[in-house]
Each structure stands twice: as C-alpha cells, then as structure tokens.
DSSP file (Angstrom, degrees, kcal/mol; ACC not computed):
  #  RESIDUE AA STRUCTURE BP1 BP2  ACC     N-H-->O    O-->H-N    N-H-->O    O-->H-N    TCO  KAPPA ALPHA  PHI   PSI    X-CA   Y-CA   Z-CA
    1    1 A X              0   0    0      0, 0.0     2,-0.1     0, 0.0    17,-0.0   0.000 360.0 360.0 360.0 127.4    0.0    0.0    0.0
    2    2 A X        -     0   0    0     16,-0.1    11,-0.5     2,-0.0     2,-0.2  -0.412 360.0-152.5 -63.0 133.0    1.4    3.5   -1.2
    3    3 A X  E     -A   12   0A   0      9,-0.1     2,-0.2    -2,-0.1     9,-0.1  -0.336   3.4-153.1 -61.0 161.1    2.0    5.8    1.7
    4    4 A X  E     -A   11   0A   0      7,-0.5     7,-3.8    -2,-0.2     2,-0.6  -0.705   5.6-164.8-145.0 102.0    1.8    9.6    1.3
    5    5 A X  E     +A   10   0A   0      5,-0.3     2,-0.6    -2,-0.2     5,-0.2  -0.761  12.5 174.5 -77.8 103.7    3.8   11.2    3.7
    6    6 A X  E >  S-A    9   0A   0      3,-3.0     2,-1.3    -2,-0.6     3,-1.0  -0.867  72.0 -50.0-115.2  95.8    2.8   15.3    3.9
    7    7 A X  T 3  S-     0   0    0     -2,-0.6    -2,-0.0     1,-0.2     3,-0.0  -0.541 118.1 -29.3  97.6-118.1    5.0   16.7    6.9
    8    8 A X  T 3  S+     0   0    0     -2,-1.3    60,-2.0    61,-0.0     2,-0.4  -0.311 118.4 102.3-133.6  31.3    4.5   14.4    9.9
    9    9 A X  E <   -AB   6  67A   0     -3,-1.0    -3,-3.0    58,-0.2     2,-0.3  -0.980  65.5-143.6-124.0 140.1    0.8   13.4    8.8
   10   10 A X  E     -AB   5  66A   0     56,-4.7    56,-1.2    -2,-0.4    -5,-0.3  -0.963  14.5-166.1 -88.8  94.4    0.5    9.8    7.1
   11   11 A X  E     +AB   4  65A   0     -7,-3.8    -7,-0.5    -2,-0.3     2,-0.2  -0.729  23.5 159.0-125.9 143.3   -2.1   10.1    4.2
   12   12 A X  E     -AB   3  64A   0     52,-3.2    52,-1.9    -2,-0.3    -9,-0.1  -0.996  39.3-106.6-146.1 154.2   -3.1    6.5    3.0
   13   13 A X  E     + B   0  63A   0    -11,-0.5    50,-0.3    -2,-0.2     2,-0.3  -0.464  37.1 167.7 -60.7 155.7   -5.9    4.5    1.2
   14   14 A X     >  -     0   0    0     48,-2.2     4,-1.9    -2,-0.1    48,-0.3  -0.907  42.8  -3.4-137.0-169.7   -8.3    2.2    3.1
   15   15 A X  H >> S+     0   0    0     -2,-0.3     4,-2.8     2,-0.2     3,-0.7   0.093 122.1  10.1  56.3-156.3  -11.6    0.5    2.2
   16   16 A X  H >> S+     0   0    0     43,-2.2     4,-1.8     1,-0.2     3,-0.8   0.871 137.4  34.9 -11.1 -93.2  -13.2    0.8   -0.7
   17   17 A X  H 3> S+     0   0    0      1,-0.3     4,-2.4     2,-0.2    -1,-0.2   0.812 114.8  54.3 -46.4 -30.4  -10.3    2.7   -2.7
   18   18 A X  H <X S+     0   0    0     -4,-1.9     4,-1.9    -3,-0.7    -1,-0.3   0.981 112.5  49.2 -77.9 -34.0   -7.2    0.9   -1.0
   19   19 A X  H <X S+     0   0    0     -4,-2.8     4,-2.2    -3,-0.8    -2,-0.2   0.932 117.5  41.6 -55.4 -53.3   -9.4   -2.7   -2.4
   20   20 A X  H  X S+     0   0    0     -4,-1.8     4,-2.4     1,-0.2     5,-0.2   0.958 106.1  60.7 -68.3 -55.2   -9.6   -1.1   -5.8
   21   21 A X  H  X S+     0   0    0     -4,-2.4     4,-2.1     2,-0.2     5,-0.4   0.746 111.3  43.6  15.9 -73.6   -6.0    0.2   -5.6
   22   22 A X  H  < S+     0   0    0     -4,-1.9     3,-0.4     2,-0.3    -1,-0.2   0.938 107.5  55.8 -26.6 -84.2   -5.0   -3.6   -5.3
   23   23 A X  H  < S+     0   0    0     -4,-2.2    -2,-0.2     1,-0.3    -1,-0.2   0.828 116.6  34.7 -38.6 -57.0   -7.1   -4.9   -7.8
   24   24 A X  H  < S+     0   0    0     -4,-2.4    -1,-0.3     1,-0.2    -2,-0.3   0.634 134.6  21.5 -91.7   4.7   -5.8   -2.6  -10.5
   25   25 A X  S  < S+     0   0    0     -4,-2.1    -3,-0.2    -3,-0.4    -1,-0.2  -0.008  89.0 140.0-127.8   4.6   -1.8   -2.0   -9.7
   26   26 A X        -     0   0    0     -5,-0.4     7,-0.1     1,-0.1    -4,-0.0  -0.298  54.7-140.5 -54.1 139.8   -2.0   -5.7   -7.5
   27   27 A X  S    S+     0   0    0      1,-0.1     2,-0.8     2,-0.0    -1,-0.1   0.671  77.1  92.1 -80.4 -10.7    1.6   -7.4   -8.5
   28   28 A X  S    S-     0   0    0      1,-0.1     5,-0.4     2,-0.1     4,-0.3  -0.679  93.1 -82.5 -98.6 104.8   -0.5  -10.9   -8.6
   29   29 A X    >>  -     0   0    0     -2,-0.8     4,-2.6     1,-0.2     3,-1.1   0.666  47.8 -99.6  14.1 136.2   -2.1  -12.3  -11.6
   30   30 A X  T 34 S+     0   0    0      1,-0.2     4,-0.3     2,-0.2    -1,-0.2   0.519 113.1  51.0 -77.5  15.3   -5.4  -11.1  -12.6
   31   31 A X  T 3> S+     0   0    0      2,-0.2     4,-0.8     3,-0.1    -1,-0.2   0.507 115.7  45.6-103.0 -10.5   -7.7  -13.8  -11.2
   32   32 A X  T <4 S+     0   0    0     -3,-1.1    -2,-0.2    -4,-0.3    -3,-0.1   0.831 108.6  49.5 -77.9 -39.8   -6.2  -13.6   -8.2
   33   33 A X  T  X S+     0   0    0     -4,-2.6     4,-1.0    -5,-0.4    -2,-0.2   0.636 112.4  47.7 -81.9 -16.7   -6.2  -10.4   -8.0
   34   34 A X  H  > S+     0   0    0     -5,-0.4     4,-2.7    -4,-0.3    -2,-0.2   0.891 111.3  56.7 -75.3 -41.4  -10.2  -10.1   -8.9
   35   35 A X  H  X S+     0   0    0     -4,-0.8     4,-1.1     1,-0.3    -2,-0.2   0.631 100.0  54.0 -88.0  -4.6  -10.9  -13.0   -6.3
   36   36 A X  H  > S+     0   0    0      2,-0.2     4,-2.8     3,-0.1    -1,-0.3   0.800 111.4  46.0 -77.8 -37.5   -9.3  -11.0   -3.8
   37   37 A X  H  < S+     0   0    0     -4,-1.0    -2,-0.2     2,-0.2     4,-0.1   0.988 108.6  52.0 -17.0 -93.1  -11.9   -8.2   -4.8
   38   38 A X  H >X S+     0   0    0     -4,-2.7     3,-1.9     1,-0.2     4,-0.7   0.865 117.4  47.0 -41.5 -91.4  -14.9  -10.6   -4.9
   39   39 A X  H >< S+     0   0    0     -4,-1.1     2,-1.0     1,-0.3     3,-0.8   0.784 107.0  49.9 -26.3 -76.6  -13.4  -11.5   -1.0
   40   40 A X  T 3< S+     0   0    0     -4,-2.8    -1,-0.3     1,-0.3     4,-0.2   0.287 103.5  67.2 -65.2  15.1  -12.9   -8.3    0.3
   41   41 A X  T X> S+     0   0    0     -3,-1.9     3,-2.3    -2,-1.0     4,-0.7   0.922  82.7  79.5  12.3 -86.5  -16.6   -7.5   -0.9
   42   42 A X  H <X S+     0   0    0     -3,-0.8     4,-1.6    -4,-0.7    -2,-0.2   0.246  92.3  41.8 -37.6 -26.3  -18.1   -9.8    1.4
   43   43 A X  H 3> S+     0   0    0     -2,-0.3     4,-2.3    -4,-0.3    -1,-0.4   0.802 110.6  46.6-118.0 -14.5  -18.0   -7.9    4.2
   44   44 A X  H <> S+     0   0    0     -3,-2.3     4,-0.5    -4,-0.2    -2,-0.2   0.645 116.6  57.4 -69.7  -6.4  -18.9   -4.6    3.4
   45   45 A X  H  X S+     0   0    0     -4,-0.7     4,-2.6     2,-0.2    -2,-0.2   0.946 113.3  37.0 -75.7 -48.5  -21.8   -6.8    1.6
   46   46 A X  H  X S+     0   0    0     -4,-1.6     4,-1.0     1,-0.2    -2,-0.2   0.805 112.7  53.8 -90.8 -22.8  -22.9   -8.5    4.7
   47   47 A X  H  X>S+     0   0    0     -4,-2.3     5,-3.3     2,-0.2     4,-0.6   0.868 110.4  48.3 -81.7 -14.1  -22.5   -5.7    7.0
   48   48 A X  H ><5S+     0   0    0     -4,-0.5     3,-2.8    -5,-0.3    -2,-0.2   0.996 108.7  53.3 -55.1 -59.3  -24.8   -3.6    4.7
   49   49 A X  H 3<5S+     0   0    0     -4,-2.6    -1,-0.2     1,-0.3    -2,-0.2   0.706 109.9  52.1 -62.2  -7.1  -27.3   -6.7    4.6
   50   50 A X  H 3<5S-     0   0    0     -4,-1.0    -1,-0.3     2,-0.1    -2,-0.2   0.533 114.2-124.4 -93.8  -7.5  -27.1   -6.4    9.0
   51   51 A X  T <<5 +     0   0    0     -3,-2.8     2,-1.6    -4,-0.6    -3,-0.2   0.706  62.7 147.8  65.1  61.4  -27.9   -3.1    8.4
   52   52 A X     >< +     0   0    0     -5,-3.3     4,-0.9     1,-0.2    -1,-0.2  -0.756  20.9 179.7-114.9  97.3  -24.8   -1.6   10.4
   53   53 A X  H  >  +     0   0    0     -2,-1.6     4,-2.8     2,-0.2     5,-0.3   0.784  68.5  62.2 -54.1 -53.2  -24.3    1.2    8.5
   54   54 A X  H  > S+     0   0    0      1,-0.2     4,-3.0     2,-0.2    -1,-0.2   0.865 106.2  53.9 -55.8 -44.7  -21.3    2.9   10.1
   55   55 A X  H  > S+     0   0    0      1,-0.1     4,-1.8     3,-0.1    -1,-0.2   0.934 109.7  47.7 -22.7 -66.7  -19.4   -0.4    9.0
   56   56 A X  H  < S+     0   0    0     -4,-0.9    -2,-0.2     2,-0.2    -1,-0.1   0.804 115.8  40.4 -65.0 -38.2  -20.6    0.2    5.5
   57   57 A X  H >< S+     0   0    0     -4,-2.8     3,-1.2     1,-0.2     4,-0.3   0.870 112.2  62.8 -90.5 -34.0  -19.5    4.6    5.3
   58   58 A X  H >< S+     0   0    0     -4,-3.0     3,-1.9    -5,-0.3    -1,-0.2   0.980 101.1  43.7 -62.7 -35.3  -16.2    3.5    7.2
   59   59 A X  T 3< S+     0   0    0     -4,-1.8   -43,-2.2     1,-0.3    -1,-0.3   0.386 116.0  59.9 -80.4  15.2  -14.9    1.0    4.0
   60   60 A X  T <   +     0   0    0     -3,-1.2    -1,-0.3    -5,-0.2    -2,-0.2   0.291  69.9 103.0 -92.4  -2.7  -16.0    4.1    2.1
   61   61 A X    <   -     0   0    0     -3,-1.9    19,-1.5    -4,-0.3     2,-0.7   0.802  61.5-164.7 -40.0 -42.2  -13.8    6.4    3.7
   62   62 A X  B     +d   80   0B   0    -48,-0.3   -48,-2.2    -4,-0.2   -44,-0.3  -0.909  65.5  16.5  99.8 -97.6  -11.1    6.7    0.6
   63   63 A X  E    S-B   13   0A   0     17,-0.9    17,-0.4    -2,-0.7     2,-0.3  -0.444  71.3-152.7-139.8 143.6   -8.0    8.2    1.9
   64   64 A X  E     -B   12   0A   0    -52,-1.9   -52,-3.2    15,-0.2     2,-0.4  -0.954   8.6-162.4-134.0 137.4   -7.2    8.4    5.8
   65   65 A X  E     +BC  11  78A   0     13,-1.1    13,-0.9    -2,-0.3     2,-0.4  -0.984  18.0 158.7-111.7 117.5   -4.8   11.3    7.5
   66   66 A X  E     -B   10   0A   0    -56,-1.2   -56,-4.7    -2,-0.4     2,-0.2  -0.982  31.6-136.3-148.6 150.7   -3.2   11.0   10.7
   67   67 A X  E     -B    9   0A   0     -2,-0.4     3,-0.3   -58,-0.2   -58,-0.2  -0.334  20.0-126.0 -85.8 172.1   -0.5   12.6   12.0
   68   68 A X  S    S+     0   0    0    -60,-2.0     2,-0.4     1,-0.3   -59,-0.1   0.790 102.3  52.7-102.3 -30.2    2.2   10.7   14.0
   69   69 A X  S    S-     0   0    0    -61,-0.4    -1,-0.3     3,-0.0    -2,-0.1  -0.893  81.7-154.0 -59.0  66.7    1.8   13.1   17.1
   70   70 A X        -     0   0    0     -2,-0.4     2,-0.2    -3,-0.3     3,-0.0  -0.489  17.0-127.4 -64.2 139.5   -1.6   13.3   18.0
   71   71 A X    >   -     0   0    0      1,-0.1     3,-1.0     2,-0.0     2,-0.2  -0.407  38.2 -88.6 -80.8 152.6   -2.2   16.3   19.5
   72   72 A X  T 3  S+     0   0    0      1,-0.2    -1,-0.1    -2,-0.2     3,-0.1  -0.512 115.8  21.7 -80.8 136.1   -3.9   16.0   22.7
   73   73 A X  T 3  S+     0   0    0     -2,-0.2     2,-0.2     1,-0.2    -1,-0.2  -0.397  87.5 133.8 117.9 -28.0   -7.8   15.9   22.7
   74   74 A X    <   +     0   0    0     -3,-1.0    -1,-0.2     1,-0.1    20,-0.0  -0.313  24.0 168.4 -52.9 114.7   -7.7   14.8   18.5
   75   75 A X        +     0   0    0     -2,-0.2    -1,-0.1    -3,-0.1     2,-0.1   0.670  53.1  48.2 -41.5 -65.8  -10.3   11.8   18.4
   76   76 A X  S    S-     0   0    0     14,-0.0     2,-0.3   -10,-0.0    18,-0.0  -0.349  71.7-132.3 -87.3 167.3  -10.6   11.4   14.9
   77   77 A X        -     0   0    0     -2,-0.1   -11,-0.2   -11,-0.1    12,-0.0  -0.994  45.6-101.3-108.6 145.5   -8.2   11.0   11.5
   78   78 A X  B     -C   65   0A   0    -13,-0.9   -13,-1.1    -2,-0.3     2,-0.2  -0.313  44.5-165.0 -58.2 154.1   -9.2   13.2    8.6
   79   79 A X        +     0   0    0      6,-0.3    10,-0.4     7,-0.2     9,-0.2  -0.586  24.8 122.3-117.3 171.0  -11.1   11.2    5.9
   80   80 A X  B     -d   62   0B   0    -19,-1.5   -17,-0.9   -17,-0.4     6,-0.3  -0.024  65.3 -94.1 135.8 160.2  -12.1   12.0    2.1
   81   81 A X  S    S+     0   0    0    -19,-0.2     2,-0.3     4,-0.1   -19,-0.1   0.039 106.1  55.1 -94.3  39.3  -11.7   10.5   -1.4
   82   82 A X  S >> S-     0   0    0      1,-0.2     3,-2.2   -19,-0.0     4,-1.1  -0.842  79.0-131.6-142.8 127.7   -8.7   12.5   -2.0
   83   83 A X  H 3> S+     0   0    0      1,-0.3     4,-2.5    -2,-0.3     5,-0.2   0.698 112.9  50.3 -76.4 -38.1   -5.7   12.9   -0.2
   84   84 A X  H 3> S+     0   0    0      2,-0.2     4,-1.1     1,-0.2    -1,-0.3   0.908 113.3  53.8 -52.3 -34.6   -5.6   16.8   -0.3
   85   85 A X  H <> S+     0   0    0     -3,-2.2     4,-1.5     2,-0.2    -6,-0.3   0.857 107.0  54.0 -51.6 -43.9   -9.5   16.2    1.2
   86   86 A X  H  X S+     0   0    0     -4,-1.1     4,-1.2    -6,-0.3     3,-0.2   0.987 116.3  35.4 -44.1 -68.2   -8.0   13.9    4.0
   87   87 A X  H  < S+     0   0    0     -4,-2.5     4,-0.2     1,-0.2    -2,-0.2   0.511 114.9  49.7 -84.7   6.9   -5.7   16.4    5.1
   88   88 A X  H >X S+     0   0    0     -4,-1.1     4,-3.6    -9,-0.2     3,-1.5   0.893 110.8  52.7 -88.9 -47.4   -7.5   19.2    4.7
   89   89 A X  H 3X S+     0   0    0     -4,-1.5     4,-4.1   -10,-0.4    -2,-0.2   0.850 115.4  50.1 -28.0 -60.4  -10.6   17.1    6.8
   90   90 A X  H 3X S+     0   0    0     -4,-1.2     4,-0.9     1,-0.3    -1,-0.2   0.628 105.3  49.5 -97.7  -4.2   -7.6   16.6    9.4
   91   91 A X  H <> S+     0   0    0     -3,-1.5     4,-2.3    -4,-0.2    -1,-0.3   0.838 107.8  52.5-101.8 -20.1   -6.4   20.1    9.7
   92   92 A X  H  X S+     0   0    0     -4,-3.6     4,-2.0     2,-0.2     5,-0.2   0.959 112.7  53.9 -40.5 -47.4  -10.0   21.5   10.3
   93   93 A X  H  X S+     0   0    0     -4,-4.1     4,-2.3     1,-0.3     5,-0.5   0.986 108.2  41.9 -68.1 -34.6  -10.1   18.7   13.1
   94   94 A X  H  X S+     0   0    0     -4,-0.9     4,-3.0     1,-0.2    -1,-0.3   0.968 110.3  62.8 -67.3 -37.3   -7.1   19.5   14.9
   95   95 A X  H >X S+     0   0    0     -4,-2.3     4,-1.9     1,-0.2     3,-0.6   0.956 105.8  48.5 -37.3 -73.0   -8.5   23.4   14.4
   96   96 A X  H 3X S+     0   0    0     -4,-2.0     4,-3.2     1,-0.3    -2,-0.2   0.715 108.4  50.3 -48.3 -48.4  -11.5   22.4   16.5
   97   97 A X  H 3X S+     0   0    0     -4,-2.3     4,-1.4     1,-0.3    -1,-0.3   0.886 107.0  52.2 -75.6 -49.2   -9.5   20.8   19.1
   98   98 A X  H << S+     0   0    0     -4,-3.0    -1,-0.3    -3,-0.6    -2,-0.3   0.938 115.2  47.1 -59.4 -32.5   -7.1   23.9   19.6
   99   99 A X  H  < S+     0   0    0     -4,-1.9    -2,-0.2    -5,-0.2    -1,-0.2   0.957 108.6  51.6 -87.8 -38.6  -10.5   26.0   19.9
  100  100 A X  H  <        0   0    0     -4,-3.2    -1,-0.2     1,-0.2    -2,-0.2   0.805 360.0 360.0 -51.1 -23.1  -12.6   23.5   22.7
  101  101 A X     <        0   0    0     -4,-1.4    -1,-0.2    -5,-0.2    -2,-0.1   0.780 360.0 360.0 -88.1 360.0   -9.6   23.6   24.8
C-alpha cells in the first residue's frame, strides 16, 4: 500500500479505494487479484445486509490522514476520497480541538 507522507501526517488508502487500488496495480495475476476483490466484498456486503451502517460509510472512507503526534484531545483521523480532502478534513479537526480547549 502506497503511503503519502505530507510533513508528519501519514495520508493512506483504506476500504473501498485501497481494495480497488489492489485490484488494479496488485503485482499478482489477474484472477487472483479479482478474487481477492470478490473476497474483500463480502464484508462490506454483509454488514450492509445487517444493516450496520457505520461499518458500511467506514470501507467508504477513501483516503485516511493521521499525524504521528496526535495532539492531545484529536479523536478522529481526517477522511475523504482524495488525499488533499484527507488532510484538509484533518487540519480543520485539529483546528477544532485547539479552539474546545
């Protein structure tokens, strides 16, 4: 999995995009690499059919940002399905957190 290193923030795929990610640049034949697909499916499949939604929006996430210091009170990592969206996502949060305290 490709890294993107901005600073001391880590911006990476998950979910969804890091599974597509795979599929098309995976180094292992393509039926292997399809049936790895078709597997990692399965669970965003079944937790949809359980209706656990929050499962379902996290393997949608895209991109994930976290810094390597969390600042004290940050909770979250920034999300979105582009890495400038991530880290933009993650410097609003850390904004928030400098203003609650």
């Amino acid at each position: 999995m490709k890294h993107h290193v901005t600073g001391e923030i880590d911006i990476y795929p998950v979910g969804l995009l890091a599974d597509l990610q795979r599929l098309v640049h995976g180094a292992e034949p393509l039926r292997q690499r399809l049936a790895r697909f078709r597997r990692d499916l399965r669970y965003p499949i079944g937790r949809a059919r359980e209706r656990k939604w929050r499962a379902v929006t996290s393997y949608l996430n895209g991109y994930l940002a976290e810094p390597r210091d969390w600042p004290d009170g940050l909770t979250r990592c920034g999300t979105g399905w582009t890495r400038g969206r991530a880290y933009r996502d993650l410097n609003r949060r850390v904004a928030a957190t400098k203003e609650a305290r």
